[in-house]
LUMBA-246642 format. One record per atom (N, C-alpha, C, O): residue in three letters; x negated, y, z. Coordinates in pm, whole numbers, plus 50000, padded with zeros to 5 digits. Each point is the difference from the previous one (the first is absolute). Layout:
// residues N
AlaXYZ...
This chain:
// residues 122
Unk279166773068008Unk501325002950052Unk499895006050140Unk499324996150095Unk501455013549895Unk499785004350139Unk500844999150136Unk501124995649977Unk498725006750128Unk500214991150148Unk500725009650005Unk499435010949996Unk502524989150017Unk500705009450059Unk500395002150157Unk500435009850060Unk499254977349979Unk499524997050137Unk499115008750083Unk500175005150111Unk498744995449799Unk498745005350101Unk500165016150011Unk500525006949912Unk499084996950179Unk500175013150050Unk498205007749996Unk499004997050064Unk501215012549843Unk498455004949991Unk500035013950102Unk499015007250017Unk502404995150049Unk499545011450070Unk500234996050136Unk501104995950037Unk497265005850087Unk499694990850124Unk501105007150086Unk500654990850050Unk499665016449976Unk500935007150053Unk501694997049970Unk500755002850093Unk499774992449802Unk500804992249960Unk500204992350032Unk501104996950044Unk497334992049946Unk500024987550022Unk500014996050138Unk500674990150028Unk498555017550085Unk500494999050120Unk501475004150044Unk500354995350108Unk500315010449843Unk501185003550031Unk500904986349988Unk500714995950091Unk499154998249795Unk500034988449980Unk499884992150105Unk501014995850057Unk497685000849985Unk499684987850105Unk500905002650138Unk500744991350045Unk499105021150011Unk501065004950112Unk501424996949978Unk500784997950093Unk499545001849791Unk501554999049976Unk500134980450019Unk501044993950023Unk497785000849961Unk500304987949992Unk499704995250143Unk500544990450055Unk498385018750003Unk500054995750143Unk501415001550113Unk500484993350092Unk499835020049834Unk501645001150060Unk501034992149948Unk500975001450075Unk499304990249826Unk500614993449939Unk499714985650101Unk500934995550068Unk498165000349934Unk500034986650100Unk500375002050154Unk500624992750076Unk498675022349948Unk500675001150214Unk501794999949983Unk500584990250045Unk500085018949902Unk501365000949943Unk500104986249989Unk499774995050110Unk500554993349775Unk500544991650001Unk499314982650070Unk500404988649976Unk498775014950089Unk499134985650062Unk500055002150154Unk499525007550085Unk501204983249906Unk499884995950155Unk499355001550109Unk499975007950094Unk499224977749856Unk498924993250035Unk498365009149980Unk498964994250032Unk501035019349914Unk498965007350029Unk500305013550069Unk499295010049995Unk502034988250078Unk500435009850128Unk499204990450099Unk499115004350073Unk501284982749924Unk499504991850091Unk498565000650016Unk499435002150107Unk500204996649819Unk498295001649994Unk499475010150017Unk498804999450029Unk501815013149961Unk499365009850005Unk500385004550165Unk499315009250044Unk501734984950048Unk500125001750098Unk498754994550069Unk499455005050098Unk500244985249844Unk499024988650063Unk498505007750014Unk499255001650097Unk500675001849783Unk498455008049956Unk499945009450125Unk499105000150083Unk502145008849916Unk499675014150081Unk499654993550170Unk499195005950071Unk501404983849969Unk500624991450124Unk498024997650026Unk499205004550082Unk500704987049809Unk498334996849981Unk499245011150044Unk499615000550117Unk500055012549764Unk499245012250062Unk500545002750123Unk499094997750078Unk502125006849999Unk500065003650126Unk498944994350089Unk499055005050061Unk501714975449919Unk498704990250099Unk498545007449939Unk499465008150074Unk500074989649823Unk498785000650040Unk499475016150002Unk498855003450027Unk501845002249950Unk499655014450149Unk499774999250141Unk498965002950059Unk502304992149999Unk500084998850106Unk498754982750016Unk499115004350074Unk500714988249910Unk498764994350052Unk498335004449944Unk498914996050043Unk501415014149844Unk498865009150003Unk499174990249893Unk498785000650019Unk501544992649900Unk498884990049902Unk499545009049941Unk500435010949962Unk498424982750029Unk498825009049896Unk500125002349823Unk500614993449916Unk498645017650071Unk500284998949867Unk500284994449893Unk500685003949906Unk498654984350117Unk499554990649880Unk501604991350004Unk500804998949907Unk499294996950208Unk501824994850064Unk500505003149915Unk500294993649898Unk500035024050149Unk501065007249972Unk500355001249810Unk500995000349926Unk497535000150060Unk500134999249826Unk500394986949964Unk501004998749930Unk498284990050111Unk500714985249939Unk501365000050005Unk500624995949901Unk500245009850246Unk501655000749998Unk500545005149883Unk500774993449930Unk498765021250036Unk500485007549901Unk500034996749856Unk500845004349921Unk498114987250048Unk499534993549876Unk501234987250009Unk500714997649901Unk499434995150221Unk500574988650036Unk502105006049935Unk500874995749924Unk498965013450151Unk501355006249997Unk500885003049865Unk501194999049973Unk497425006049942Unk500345007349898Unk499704987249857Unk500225001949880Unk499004980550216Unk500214994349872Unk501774993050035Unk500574996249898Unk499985002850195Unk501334995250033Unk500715007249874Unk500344994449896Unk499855023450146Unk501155009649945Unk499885001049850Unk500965003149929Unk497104992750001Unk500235001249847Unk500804985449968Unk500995001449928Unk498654982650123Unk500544989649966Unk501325002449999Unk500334996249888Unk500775008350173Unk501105006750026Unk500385005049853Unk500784995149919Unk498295017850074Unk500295006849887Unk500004989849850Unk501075000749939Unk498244993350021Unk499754990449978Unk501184991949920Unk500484999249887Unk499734993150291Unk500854992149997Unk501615009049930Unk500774994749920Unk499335014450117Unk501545010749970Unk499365002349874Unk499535011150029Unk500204987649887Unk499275007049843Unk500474987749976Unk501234999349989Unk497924986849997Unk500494986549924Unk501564995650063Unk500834994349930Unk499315007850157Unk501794998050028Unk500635009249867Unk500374994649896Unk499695021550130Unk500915001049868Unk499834998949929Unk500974998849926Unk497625000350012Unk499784994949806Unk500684985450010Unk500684996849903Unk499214994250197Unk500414990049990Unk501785003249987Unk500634994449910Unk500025014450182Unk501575003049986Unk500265004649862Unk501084998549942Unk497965006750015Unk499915011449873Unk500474985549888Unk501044997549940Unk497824996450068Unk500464987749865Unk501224995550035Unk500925003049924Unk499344990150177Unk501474992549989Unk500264999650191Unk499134999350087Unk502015001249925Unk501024999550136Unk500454989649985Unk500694995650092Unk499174998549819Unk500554978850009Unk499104993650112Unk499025003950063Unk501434989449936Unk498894984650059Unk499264999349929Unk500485001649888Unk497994995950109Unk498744997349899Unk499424995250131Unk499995006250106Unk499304976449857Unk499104997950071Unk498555004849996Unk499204997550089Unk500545009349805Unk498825008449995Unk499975013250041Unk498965006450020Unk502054997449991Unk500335014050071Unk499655000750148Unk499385008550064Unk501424975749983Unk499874999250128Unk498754994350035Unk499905001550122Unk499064992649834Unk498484993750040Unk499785016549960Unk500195003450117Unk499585009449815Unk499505009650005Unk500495006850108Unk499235006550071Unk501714993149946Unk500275009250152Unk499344993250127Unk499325005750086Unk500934984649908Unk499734987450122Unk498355002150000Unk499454997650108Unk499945005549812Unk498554998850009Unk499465015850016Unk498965002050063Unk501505004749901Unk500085015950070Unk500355008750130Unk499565010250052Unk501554979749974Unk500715000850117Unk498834990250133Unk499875004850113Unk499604985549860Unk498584989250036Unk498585012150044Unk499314998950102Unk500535012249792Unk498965006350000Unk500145006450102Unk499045001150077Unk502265005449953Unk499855010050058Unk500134989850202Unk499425003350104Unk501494985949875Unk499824994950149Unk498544997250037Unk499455003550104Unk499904988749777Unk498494999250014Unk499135009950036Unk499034996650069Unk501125016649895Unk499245008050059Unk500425007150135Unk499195006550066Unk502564991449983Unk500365001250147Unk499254988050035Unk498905003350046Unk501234986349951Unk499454987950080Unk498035008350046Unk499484999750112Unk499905006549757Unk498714999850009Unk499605015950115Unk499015003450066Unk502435003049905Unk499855013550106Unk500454997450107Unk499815009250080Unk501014977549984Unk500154999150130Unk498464993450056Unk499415004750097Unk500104983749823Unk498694994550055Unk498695010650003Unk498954998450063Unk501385011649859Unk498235011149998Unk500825009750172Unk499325005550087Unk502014993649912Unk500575008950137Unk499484991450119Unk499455004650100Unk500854980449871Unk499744995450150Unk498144996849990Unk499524999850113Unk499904998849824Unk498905004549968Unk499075013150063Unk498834999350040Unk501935011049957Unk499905012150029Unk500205003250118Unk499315009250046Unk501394986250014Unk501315011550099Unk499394987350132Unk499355004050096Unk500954983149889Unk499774990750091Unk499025002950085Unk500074999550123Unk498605005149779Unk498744997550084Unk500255015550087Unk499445002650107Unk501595007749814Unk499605011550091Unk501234999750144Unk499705004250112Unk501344991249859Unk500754996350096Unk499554988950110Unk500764996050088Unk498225000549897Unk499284988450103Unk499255009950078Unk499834996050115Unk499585017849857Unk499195005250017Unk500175006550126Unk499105007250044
């Protein structure tokens, strides 16, 4: 049986992924917020000049926040998609998606003060 889903032409299919990357900046909040944060981040560590290896952990750091995000906005509407009632399983799936993505802010503020501390002492 075949996948009417899947997209065999790559050019399609990226068109695709862009539309979904624009689909979450448009309606999410909370990854205007983050993405203010990220750029706020590269400025600092320009201006204190961290080294490469830094500058790549931020970016890696940055970019695992904005996919958990993505993520998290994908299982939110399949979750809206099944039902807009009350479901306590709806809500432990959001609640634990919505968890991933603070967990990995919690893990990009500690690799920042990590980072930035020792060069701001400097």
């Amino acid at each position: 049986m075949e996948n009417k889903w899947k997209e065999k032409n790559l050019l399609i299919a990226l068109k695709h992924s862009f539309n979904g990357i624009k689909c979450v900046f448009k309606s999410e909040r909370n990854i205007k917020i983050q993405l203010i944060f990220a750029i706020l981040v590269i400025i600092f560590g320009i201006i204190l000049k961290i080294n490469f290896i830094q500058f790549a952990i931020l970016i890696l750091t940055i970019f695992m926040v904005l996919i958990c995000e993505f993520i998290n906005t994908a299982i939110e509407t399949i979750v809206d998609m099944y039902t807009l009632e009350y479901n306590e399983k709806a809500k432990i799936a959001k609640d634990i998606s919505a968890g991933a993505v603070t967990l990995s802010a919690f893990c990009s503020v500690i690799i920042g003060i990590i980072i930035f501390i020792p060069n701001i002492l400097k």
